[in-house]
C-alpha positions, 0 to 999 in steps of 0.5 A: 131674200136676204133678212133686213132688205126692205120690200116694195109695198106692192109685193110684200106677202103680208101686212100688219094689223093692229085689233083694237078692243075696250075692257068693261072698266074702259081700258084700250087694248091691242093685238097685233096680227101679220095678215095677207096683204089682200086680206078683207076685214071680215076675213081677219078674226084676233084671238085673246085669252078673256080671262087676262081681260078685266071683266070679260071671262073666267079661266075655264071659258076664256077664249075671245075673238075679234072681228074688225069694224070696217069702219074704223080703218086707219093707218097709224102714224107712228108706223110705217106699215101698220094699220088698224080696226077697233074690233067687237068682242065675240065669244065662238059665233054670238057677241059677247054680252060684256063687250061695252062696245056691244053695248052701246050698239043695243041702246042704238037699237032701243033707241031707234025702236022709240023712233029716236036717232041720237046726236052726241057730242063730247068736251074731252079735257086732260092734262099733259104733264112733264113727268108722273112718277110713283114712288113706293108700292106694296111693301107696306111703307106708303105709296107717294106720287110726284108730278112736275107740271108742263109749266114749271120752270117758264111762264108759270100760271096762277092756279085757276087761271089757264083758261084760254091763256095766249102764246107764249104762256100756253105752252101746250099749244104746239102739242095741241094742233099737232094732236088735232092735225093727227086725229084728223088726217089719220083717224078722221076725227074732227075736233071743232075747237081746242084751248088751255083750259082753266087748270093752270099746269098743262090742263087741255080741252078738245071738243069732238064734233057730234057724231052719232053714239058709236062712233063718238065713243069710238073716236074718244077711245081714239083720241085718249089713244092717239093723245098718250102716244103723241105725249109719250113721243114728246117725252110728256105724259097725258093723264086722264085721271079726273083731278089729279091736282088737289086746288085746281079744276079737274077734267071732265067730259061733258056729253052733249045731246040731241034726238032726231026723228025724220031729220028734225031736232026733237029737243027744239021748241021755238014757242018755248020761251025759255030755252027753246027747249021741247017737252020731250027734251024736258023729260029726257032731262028729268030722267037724266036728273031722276038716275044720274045717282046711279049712273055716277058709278059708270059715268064718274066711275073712279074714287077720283071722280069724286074729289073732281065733282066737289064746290068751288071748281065749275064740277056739278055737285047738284042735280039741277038744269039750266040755260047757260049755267055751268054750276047745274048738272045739265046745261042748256047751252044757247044756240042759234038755230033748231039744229044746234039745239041739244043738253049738256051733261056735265058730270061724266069725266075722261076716266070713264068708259065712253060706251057704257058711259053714253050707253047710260046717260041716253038709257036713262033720259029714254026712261024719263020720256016713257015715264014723263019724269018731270025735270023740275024748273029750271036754276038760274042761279049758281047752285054752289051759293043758292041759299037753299042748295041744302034742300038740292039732290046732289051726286054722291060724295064716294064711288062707294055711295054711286055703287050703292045708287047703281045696285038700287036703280037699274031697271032703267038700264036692263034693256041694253046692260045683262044682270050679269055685265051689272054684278061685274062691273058693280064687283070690279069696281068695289074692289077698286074702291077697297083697294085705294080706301085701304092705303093711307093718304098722303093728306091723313099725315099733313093732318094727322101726324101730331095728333098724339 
């Protein structure tokens, strides 16, 4: 057969497919694969050098397999003949103990084991800018960024102030019901609600509807996937760094949560006057309140998460709970019915890897209803200018500090995170930190230059 001639899909001898996989850190991966046109997903196995892989294996033991998901099937848009598996990591014939997806399966499992089911839900925010460039590199004279927003140039919004903005000055709004018709129609991903959000250059929000743990995470990476691709189409760039813009609001994630046991919402309590919420949602939340320091190197697992999770930019800094405050760490939203009701957790952003992520937040609420943590009474008032907020536990101010927290209290997570995952997740992420803190920051010349 001639090369070039295209051949009728019903005779083609093979099919392409995409295996798709998550590092330790969170980034996306892909190898593609040309298969048997009649080929079952448990009969395709990708192979992939670990040792290449960010967190996964030394050189001297270094060959990794994939094995599709069934579930996770698509046909991808951007391709006339290319589908796809999100895939688990496996070292010869057992899991791969450093595969985050692997992971959040095991705290499923714990989960289920204390007689929970677990609902989660997500708010995914980022930007979509017209160009992110770098300038410089390792050379030694200084490296430099420059963003030119999606505004620019038309109706330009005040910053602070694009929060659920209106045609023609939401210019993101073509962009935004394409990207959701796509996640939809070819992934099955249904996004409840999207809007601007409140950042004024190009800030977006999608909200994820629940799901249960595996498959929401597997439906971030998804959508994180499915957003880059469109953007880069429409010669944008979308960025989930968590604060990419120095005076304007930063993105997060916010994780919302609710257990199930026998189809009823264990976090419900009709009798309580407050928010409706259950004893045992009160010490989920007191775990989440007693180990959300540590947890912060994985939920907010960057050096930008914590120029995001600063006063004045609806970010939490304190570890407080309220009904309907957006200034406390975890919010309880208010819901019209028992089913809907569930905790907000505020202080995770986009940059994080969303099985770890999800993987820690229910381990360490799991851990406050087996020891009966006590959440503490409940904020009504905006934490940031509550007259005693200096006697307030906060999140810490630097990834380093989080490493710290993380290295001091992790027993809570030893039942699904291995000594070994912990050691190099902990060594990646300081060498991360040692890294951007050894570069001069712009903002040191604005302030520093005619110091001497």
């Amino acid at each position: 057969m001639p090369i070039g001639k295209p051949v009728g899909e019903e005779k083609r001898p093979c099919k392409w497919i995409d295996l798709q996989f998550t590092d330790l850190i969170g980034k996306f991966y892909h190898v593609t694969l040309s298969v048997p046109s009649y080929a079952k997903p448990d009969e395709i196995v990708g192979k992939v050098d670990g040792s290449s892989i960010k967190g996964f294996a030394l050189i001297e033991e270094s060959d990794l397999f994939l094995k599709p998901d069934p579930s996770t099937w698509a046909k991808l848009p951007w391709f006339d003949d290319l589908e796809r598996y999100i895939c688990n990591v496996f070292d010869e014939n057992t899991r791969l103990e450093r595969d985050p997806r692997y992971v959040l399966e095991k705290t499923v499992h714990v989960m289920a084991d204390a007689g929970y089911s677990v609902l989660m839900g997500v708010e995914l925010e980022f930007f979509v800018f017209k160009t992110i460039r770098l300038r410089g590199g390792d050379s030694g004279f200084g490296l430099g960024y420059f963003i030119q927003g999606i505004d620019e140039g038309r109706y330009t919004l005040p910053q602070k102030h694009g929060y659920c903005s209106q045609l023609p000055v939401d210019n993101l709004m073509e962009f935004r019901q394409n990207l959701c018709n796509i996640l939809s129609s070819y992934f099955g991903i249904k996004v409840i609600s999207h809007h601007h959000e409140v950042a004024s250059n190009g800030q977006i929000e999608l909200s994820l509807k629940e799901d249960s743990p595996v498959n929401l995470a597997d439906k971030i990476q998804t959508t994180k996937y499915a957003a880059k691709v469109e953007a880069h189409k429409n010669n944008l760039t979308a960025s989930f760094l968590p604060k990419p813009l120095y005076g304007d609001n930063g993105s997060g994630m916010h994780v919302h949560v609710s257990l199930w046991r026998k189809n009823r919402n264990v976090f419900d309590d009709p009798d309580d006057e407050y928010a409706h919420l259950s004893q045992e949602a009160r010490y989920f939340i007191g775990g989440l309140l007693e180990h959300s320091r540590a947890i912060s190197a994985i939920i907010a697992p960057t050096t930008n998460s914590y120029r995001r999770l600063v006063p004045g930019y609806e970010a939490p800094v304190y570890l407080v709970w309220g009904k309907a405050n957006r200034s406390a760490a975890i919010r309880v939203p208010i819901s019209g019915s028992s089913s809907s009701r569930r905790i907000e957790y505020r202080p995770p952003d986009p940059s994080s890897n969303p099985y770890l992520a999800l993987a820690a937040i229910l381990m360490a609420g799991l851990d406050g209803i087996k020891k009966k943590i006590d959440s503490g009474d409940p904020l009504n008032v905006n934490a940031c200018t509550y007259p005693k907020r200096h006697q307030l536990k906060t999140l810490p101010r630097t990834l380093w500090e989080a490493l710290d927290e993380l290295e001091s209290d992790n027993n809570f997570l030893k039942p699904v995170f291995s000594d070994d995952l912990l050691e190099t997740y902990i060594n990646l992420k300081r060498r991360e930190a040692e890294k951007v803190y050894s570069h001069p920051h712009p903002a040191e010349f604005r302030e520093y230059i005619d110091l001497l």
